[in-house]
C-alpha positions as CSV (number, residue, x, y, z in Angstrom):
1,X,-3.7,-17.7,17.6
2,X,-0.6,-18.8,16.2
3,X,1.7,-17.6,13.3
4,X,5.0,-16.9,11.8
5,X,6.8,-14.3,12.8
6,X,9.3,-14.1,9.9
7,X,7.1,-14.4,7.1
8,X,7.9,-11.1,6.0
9,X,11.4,-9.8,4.2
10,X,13.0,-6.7,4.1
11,X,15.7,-5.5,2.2
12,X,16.9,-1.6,1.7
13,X,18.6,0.0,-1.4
14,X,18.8,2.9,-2.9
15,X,20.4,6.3,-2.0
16,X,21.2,5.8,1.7
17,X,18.8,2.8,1.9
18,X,16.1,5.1,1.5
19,X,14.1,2.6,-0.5
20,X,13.0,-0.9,1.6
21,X,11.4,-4.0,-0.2
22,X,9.2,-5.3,1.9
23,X,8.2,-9.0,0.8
24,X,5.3,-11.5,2.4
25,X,7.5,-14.4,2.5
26,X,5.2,-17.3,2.2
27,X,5.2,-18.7,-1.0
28,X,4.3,-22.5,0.3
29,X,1.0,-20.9,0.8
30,X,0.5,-17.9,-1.5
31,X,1.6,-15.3,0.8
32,X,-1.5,-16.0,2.7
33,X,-2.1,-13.4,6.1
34,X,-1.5,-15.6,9.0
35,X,-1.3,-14.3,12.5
36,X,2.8,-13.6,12.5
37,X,2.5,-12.2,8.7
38,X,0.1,-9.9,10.0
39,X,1.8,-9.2,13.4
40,X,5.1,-8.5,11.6
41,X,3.3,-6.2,9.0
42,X,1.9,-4.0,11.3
43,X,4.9,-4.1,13.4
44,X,7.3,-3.1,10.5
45,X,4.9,-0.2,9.0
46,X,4.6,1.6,12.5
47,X,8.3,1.3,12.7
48,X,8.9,3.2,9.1
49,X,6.4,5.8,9.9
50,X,9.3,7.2,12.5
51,X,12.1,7.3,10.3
52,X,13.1,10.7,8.8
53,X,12.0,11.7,5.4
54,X,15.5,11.7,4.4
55,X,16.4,8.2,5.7
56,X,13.2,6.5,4.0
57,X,11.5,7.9,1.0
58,X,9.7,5.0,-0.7
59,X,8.6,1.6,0.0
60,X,8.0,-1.3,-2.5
61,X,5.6,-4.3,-1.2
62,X,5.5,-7.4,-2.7
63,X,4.7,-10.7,-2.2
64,X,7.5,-13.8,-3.2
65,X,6.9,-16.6,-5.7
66,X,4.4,-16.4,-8.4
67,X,1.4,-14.8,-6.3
68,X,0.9,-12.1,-4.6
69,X,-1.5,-12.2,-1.6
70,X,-4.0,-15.3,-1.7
71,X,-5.5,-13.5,1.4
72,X,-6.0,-14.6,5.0
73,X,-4.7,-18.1,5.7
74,X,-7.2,-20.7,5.4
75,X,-5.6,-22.5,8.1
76,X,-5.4,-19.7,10.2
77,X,-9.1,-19.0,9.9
78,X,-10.1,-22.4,10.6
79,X,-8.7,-22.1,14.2
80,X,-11.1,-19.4,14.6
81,X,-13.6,-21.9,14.9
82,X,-12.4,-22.9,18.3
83,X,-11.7,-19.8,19.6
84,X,-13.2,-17.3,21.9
85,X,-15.2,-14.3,20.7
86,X,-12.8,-12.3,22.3
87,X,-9.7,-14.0,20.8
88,X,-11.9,-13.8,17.4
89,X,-12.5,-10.3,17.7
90,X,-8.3,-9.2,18.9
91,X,-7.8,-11.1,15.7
92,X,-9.8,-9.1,13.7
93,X,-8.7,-5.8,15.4
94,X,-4.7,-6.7,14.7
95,X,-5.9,-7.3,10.8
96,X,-7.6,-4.0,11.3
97,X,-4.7,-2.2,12.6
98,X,-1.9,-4.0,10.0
99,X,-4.2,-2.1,7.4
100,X,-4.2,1.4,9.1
101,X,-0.5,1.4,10.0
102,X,0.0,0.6,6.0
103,X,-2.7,3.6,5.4
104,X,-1.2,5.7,8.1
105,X,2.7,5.7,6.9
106,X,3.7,8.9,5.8
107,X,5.9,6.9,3.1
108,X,4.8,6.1,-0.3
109,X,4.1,2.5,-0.6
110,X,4.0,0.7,-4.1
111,X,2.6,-2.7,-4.5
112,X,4.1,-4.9,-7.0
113,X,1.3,-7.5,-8.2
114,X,1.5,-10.6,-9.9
115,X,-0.3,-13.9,-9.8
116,X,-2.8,-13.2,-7.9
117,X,-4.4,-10.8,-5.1
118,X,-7.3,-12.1,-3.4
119,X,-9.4,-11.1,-0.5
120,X,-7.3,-9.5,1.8
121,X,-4.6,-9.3,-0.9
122,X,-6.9,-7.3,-3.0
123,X,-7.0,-5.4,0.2
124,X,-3.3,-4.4,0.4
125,X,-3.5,-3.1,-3.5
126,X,-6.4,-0.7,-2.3
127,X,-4.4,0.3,1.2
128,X,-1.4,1.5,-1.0
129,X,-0.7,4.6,-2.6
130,X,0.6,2.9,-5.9
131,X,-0.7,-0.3,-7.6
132,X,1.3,-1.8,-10.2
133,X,-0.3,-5.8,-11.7
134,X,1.6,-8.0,-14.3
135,X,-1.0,-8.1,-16.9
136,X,-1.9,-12.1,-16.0
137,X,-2.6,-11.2,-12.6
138,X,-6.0,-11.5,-11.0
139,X,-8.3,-10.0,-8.4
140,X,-10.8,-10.9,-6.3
141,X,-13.3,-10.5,-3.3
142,X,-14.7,-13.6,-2.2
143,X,-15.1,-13.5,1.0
144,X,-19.3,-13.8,1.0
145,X,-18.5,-17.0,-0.9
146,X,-17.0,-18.9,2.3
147,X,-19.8,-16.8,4.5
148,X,-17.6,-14.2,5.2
149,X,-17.4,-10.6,5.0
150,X,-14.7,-7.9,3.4
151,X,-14.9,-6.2,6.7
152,X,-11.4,-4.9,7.5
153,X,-10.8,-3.8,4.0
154,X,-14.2,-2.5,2.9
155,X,-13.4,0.9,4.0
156,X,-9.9,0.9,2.0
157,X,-11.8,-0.8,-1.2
158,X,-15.1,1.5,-1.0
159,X,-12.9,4.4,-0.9
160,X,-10.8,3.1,-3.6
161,X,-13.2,2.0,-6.3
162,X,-16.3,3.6,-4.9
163,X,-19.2,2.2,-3.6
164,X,-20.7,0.7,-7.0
165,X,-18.0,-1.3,-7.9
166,X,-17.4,-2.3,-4.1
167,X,-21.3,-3.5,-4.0
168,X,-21.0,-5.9,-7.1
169,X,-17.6,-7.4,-6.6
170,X,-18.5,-8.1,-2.6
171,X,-21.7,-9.7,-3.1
172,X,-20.7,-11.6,-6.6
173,X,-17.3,-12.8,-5.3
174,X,-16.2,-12.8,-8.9
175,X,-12.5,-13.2,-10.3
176,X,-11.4,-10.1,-12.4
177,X,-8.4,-9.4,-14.2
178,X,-6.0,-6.3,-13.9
179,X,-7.3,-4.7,-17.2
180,X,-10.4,-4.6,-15.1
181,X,-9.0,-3.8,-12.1
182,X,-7.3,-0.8,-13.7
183,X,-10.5,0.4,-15.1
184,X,-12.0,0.8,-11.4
185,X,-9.2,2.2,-10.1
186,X,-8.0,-0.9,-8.1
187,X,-4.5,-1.0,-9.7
188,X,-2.7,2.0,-11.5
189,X,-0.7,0.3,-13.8
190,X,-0.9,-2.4,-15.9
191,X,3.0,-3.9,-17.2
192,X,3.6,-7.4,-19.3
193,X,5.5,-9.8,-17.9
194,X,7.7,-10.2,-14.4
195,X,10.5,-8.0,-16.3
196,X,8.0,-5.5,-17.5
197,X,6.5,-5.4,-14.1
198,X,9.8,-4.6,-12.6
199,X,10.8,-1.9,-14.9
200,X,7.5,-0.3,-14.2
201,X,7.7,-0.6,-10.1
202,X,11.2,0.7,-11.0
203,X,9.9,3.9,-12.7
204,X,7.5,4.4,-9.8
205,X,10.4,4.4,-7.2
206,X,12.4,6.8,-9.1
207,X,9.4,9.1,-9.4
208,X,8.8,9.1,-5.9
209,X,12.6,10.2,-5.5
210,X,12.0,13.2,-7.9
211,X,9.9,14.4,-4.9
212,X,11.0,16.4,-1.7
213,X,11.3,13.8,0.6
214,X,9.0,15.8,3.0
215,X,6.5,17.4,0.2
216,X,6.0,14.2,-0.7
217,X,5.1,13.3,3.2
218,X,3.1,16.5,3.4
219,X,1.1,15.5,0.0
220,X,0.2,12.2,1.2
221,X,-1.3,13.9,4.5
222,X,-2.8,16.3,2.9
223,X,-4.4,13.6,1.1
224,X,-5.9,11.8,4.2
225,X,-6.7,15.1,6.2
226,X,-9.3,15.8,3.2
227,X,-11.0,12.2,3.4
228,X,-14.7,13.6,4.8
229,X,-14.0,17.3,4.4
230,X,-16.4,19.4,2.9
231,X,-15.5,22.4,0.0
232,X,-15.3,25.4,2.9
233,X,-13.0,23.7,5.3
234,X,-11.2,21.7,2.3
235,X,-10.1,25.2,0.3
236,X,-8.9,26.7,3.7
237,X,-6.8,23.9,4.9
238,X,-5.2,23.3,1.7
239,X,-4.7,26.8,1.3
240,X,-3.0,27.0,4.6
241,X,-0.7,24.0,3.3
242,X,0.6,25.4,0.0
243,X,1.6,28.7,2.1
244,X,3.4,26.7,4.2
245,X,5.3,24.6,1.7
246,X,6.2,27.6,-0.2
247,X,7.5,29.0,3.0
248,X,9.6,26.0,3.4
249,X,13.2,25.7,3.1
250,X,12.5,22.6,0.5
251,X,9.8,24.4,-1.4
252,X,12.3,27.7,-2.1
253,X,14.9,25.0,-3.4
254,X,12.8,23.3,-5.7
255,X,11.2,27.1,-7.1
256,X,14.9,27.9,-7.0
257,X,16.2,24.9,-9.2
258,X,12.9,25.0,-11.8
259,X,14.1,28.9,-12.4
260,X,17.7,27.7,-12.6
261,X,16.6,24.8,-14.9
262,X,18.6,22.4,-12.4
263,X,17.8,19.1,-10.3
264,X,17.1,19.7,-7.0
265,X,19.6,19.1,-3.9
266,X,17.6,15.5,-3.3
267,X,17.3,14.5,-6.7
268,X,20.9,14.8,-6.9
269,X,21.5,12.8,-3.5
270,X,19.5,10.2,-4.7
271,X,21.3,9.8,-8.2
272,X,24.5,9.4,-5.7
């Protein structure tokens, strides 16, 4: 099915470019997912997760104009009415795969929400590692409402919220705000106003930087490679980790400069 292939924005800054914006371009229509947004998604993610830890240490995704993500293009959708199973179901699989290449980066994405974030744009703030929501925005699953299903995202949403919450916003389809969605665990941080919004996706970026750029890789693998694990094989594979970071050339710097009460060597390359 058809799309646009430049419906998505990138821009890097930072130290070295080491931070990119990433921006769903398609304000006419909310930043809704068509075929080329999601294409181009996909594509762009796979290509960060091969750049070196130095060369790109955060990502920032947002969408432009006053919402976020209205979800998957109406428009869009309706074509699936006239197309093969088949063509259905590559669909589905691409949408499948924009979220796991998003998941799967080894880079620290932060979502910047405002407006709204429906659907599959609720979906991106659950595939992230940080949410931040202007205070107005809201949320929403309503996919069972146009006799749908959340099936791409459930497994991001369950595991961020839980299954409870999951259960009752799937089947009710009900708006929320981002006080709520911060109380489930949807969204990390709640900021007033576009400016406040910025300063706060701001602080998040420069927090990321404070990290080693690869213990901050390593963390976020860690992270996955514990998803199903139980307690035995959990406390030997993460004690096999910290041995290993502390063997590491960045982990003896950053002892090193906490006993010499200094910044470390990449805090002070990304203050430069």
């Amino acid at each position: 099915m058809g799309g646009s292939p430049s419906a998505v924005r990138v821009e890097r800054e930072g130290p070295d470019g080491a931070v990119a914006r990433v921006t769903i371009a398609r304000p006419e229509v909310r930043n809704a997912l068509d075929a080329g947004a999601i294409a181009s998604l996909r594509a762009l993610f796979e290509r960060f997760a091969d750049e070196a830890p130095d060369a790109l240490r955060a990502i920032v995704l947002a969408g432009d104009g006053p919402v976020f993500c209205a979800g998957a293009d109406l428009g869009w959708m309706r074509a699936s009415l006239d197309a093969t199973p088949a063509a259905n179901e590559a669909d589905a699989l691409g949408l499948a795969a924009m979220y796991g290449a998003i998941d799967m980066c080894p880079v620290p994405v932060i979502a910047r929400v405002q407006g709204a974030a429906l659907g599959g744009g609720a979906g991106l703030c659950a595939v992230v590692d940080v949410t931040i929501a202007e205070a107005g925005a809201r949320f929403s699953f309503p996919e069972a409402r146009l006799g749908l299903i959340p099936a791409t995202i459930a497994p991001f949403v369950v595991a961020r919220v839980g299954e409870g919450h999951a259960r009752a916003l799937f089947a009710t389809g009900r708006r929320f705000d981002a006080a709520e969605a911060m109380r489930i665990g949807l969204v990390h941080e709640v900021a007033d106003g576009l400016d406040g919004l910025d300063r706060a996706v701001e602080t998040a970026v420069t927090d990321v930087l404070a990290g080693g750029p690869d213990a901050t890789r390593a963390t976020k693998q860690l992270i996955r490679d514990l998803r199903g694990a139980d307690l035995e094989a959990a406390a030997e594979r993460t004690a096999r980790a910290l041995a290993l970071r502390r063997a590491s050339a960045e982990g003896a710097e950053g002892l090193r400069a906490a006993e010499q009460q200094r910044p470390p060597s990449w805090v002070k390359r990304s203050a430069g």
